[in-house]
N, C-alpha and C positions, 0 to 999 in steps of 0.2 A: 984694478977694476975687475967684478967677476964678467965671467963670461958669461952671455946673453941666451937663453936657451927659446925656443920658439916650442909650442907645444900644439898639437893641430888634432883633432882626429875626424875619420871620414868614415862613411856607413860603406861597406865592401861585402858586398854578397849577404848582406844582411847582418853584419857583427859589424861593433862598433870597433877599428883598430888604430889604436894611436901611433903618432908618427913623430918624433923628436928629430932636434937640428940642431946644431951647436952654430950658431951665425957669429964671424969674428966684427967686429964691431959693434957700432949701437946703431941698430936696425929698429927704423920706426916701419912695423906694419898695423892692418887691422887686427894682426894675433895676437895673442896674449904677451908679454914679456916677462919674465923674471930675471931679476941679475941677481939674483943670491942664492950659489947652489944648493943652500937649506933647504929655499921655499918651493926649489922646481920640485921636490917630492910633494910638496903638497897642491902644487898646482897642477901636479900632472892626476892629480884624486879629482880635480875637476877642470875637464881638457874642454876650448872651446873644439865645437863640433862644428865642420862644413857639413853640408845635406847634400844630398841627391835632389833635386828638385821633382826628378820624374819617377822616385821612387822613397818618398819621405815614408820614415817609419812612425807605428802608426802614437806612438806619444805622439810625438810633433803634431801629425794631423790632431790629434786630442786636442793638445794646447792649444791650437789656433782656433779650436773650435769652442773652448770652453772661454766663460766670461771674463775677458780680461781687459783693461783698457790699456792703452798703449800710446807710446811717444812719438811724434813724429817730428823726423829734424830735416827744414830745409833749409835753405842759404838765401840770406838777404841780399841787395845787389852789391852790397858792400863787403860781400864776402864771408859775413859773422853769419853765426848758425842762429837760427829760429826752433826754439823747442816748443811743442804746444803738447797739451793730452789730447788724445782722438781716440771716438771706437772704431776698429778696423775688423771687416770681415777679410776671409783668404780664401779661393777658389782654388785647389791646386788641379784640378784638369786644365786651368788656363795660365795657373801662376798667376792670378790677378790678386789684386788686393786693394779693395776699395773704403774708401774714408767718405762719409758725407760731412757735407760742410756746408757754408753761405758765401757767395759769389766775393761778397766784401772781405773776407777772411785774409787777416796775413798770409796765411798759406797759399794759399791760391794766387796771391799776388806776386809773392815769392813764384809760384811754377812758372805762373805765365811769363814775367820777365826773365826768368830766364831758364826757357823750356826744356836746354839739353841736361839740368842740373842731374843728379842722383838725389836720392830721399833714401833715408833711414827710416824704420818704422821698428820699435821695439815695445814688446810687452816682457813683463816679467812677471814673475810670483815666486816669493822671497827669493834662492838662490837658485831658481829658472827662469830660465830666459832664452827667445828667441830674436834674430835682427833679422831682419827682410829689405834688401838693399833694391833700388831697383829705378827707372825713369817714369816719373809721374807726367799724369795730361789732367785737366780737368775738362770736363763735359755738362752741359747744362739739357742736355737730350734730354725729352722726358721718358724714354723710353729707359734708356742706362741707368738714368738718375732711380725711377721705379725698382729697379733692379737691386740698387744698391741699398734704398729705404727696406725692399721687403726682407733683403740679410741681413741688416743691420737689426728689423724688428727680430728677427728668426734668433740671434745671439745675443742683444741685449735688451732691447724694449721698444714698442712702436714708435718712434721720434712723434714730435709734434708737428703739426704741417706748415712749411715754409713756403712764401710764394718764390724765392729767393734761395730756394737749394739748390744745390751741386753736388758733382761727385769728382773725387778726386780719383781715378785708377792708377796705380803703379804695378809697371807689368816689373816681377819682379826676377831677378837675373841672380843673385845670391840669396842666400839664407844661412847663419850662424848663429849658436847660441850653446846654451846649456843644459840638459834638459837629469 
């Protein structure tokens, strides 16, 4: 069996520095895995990245600001993952990241049943990509919900008016990807 290499890298005073690990077994994490010493050279050419949250460089802000649609995964009460497409805006003064939606929406019903869940939210563009991990709430405020329509118009296009909208926030607590 090859040996399982873990490949990670983290923003450090402002450079990006990678950090390798020789893990003895098979270690399932959210990091990348390679078992075949070939490929860890080519997987270390493209290293998932953990962020700073309170100090994202400014690509990443870029991406999240440019138009991109993105995934979101929640869990059914059954346990199995729910993937939908959704446009997401990202606040990083708050780490907020909001999705609008409609109150009937799988999603939403997915959160609310079962509120302490975690949520994925990933966008990519071709071999970029960011995940934004974090606990979701939904809110029918109109005041939040406003909030959330007028970033949502600001990055992708004025929605059409729903009497029946919501907004999903997820305050977000990680962030990895590719960039």
């Amino acid at each position: 069996m090859w040996p399982i290499h873990k490949i990670e890298c983290k923003w450090v005073f402002g450079k990006l520095r990678p950090y390798f690990a020789r893990l003895p077994g098979a270690v399932v994490s959210h990091l990348r895995l390679v078992t075949n010493p070939a490929l860890a050279s080519i997987a270390a050419n493209f290293p998932l990245m953990t962020f700073d949250l309170d100090a994202l460089p400014p690509e990443a802000v870029q991406f999240l600001n440019d138009r991109h649609l993105a995934t979101l995964t929640t869990l059914r009460v059954d346990g199995s993952p729910h993937v939908t497409p959704v446009g997401v805006t990202y606040e990083s003064s708050t780490n907020l990241a909001r999705i609008i939606t409609r109150q009937s929406a799988v999603k939403v019903t997915n959160v609310q049943q079962k509120p302490d869940q975690s949520v994925a939210i990933c966008q990519h563009d071709g071999g970029r990509w960011l995940t934004l991990y974090g606990q979701a709430t939904v809110s029918s405020e109109p005041d939040r919900v406003a909030v959330a329509v007028e970033r949502y118009a600001t990055r992708y296009r004025q929605p059409t008016p729903r009497p029946d909208r919501v907004v999903m926030e997820v305050k977000v607590r990680d962030l990895k990807g590719h960039l």
